[in-house]
C-alpha positions in Angstrom: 57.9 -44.4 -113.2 55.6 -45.8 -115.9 54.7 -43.5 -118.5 51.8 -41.3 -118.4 48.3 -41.8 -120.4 48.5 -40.2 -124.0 45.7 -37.8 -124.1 43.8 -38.9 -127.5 41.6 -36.5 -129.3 37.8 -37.1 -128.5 38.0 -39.4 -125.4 37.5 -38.5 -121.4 40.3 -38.0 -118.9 40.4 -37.3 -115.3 43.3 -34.8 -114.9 44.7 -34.0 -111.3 47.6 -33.1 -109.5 48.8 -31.3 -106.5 51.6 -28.8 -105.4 55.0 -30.3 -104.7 55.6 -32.0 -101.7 52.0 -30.8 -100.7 52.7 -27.0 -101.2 50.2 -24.4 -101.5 49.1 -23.9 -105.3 46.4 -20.9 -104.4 47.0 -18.2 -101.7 44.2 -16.2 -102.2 40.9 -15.4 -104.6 42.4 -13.9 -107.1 44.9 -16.7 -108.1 42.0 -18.9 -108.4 40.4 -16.4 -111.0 43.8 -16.4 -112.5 44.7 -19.7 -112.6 41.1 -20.1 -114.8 41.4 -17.1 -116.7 44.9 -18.4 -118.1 43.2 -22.4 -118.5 40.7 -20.6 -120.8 43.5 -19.2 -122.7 45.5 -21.8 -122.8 43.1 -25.0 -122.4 39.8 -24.2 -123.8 41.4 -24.3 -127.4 42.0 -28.1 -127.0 40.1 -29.5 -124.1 35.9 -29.3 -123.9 35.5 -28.7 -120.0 33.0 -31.0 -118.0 33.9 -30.7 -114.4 36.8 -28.7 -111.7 37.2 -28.0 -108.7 40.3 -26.4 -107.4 41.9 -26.2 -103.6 44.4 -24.9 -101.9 47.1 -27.6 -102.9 45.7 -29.4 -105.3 43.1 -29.7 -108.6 41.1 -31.7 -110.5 39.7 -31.3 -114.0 37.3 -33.6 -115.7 38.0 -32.8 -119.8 37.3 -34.0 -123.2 40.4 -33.3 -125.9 39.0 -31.9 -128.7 39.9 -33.1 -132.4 41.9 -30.4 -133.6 44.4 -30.3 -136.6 46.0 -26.5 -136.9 49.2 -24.7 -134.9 48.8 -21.6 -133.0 51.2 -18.8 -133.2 52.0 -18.2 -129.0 52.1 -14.4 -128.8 54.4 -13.3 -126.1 53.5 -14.7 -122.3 56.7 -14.5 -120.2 54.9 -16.4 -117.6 54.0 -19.4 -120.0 58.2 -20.0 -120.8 56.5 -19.8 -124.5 58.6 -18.3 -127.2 56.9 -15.6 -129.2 58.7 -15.8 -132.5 58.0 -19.9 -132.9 54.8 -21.1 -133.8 53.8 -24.4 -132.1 51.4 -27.6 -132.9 48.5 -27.2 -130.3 47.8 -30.2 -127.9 46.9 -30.7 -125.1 49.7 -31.4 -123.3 51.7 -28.6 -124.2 48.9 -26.5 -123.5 48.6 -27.6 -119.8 52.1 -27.4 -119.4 52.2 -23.8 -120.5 49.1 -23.5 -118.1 51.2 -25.0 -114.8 53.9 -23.1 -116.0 52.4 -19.7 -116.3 50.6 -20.5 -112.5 54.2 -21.6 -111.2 55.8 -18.5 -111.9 53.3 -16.4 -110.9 53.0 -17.9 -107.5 57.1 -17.8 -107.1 57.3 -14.4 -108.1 53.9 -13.8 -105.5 55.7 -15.8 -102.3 59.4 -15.1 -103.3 59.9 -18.8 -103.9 61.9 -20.5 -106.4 62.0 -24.5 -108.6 59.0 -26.3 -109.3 55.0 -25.8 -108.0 53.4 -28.8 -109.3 54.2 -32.4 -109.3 55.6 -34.0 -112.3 53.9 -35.8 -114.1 50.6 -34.4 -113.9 48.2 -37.2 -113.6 45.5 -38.7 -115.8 43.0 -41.5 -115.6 40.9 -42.3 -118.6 37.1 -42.4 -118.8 35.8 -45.6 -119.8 32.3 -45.4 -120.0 29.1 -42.9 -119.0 28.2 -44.4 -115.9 32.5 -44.0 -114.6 31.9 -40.2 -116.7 28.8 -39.2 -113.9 31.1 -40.7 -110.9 33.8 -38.4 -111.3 32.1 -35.3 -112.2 30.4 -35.7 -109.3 33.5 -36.8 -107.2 35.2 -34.0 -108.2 32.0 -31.3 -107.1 32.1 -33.4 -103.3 36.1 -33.3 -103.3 36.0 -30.0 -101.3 33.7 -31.7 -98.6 36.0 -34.5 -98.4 38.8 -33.0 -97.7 37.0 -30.8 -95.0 37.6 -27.6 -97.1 33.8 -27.0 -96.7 31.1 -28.6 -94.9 28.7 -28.1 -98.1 30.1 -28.8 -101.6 27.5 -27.2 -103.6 28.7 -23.9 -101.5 32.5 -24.3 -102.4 33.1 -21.3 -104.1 36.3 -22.2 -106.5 34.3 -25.6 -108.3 32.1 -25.5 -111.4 28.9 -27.4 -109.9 28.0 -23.5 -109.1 28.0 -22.3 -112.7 26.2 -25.8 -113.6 23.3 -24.6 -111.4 23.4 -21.2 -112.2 21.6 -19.3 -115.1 24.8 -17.2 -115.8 26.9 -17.9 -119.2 29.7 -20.4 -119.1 32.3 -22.1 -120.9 31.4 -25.4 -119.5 29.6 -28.2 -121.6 26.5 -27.7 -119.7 24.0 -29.4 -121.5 26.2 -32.1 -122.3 26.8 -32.8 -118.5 22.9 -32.2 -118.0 21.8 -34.5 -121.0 24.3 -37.3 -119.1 22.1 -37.1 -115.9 19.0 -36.9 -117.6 18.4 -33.3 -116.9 19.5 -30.5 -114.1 17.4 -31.9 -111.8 18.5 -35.1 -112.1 21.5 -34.1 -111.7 20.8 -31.5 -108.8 19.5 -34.9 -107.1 22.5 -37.4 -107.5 25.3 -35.0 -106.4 23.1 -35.6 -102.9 24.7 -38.6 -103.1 28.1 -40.3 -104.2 27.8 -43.5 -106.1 31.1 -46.0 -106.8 30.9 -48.7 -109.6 33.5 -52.0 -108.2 36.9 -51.2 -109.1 36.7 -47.4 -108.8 39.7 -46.3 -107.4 39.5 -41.9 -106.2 42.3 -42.6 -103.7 44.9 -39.6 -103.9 46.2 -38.8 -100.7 47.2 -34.8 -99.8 
């Protein structure tokens, strides 16, 4: 297996992955709002958040790494297989790792299973350029529709393009994402539509 792409400070990545041999990752609402609580704790220190969407076996997250040169002490999460007495470089990385971790054991200890939830290695694609940046956020809003989990994306309940639309507070880089599009209603108009550039290759098969 090739090596995965580094995630570099300051540059765009697709990240997306699915449960192990196609195995449920979220049972019910609340391990959705859990999985995001813990990405905010453990993610949002490192990665600038553009774009989710999360189903039933499988995710996707549109991120940029942030530049960050400190070490955070881990205070004591059983669930994140984090030692509380070491303090550890933050990156990326690690912090996703502690993220699948943490979701992993919760859901084995939820549906009495045991050994790994997610596949391994999680998988990235870098962002190469603005117009590649707009495809995927918005490939990543329609995923749910694809994949038949709704008949209306903009109604899926468990992606960000409702908190993009919405007045409420967020975490998201809102007016980044709207300054990208040209504004929220340009960008309310193109997620009507999907639009590929040659060569853009979305295929990951569930």
């Amino acid at each position: 297996m090739p090596n995965p792409v580094p995630l570099q400070p300051g540059k765009f990545y697709h990240i997306y992955n699915r449960g192990n041999n196609g195995e449920i990752l979220f049972y019910k609402d609340e391990d959705y709002r859990r999985f995001l609580k813990k990405y905010i704790k453990y993610c949002f220190p490192v990665l600038e958040t553009y774009a989710y969407c999360l189903m039933n076996n499988h995710f996707h997250l549109l991120v940029k790494v942030r530049s960050i040169r400190k070490s955070l002490k881990v205070k004591a999460d059983p669930a994140s297989g984090q030692d509380p007495g070491r303090v550890h470089k933050i990156s990326a990385p690690r912090q996703l790792t502690h993220l699948f971790n943490s979701h992993a054991q919760y859901i084995n200890k939820q549906q009495n299973r045991t050994g790994s939830l997610f596949e391994k290695p999680f998988k990235r694609k870098l962002i190469a350029n603005k117009q590649y940046l707009k495809n995927v956020i918005q490939y990543i809003h329609w995923n749910p529709q694809f994949h038949e989990f709704t008949t209306d994306f903009s109604q899926y309940p468990h992606s960000s393009y409702g908190r993009f639309v919405s007045n409420n507070s967020t975490r998201l880089n809102r007016e980044s994402v709207f300054k990208l599009f040209g504004g929220r209603a340009i960008f309310i108009e193109d997620h009507k539509k999907i639009v590929k550039l040659p060569g853009d290759d979305f295929t990951f098969e569930f």
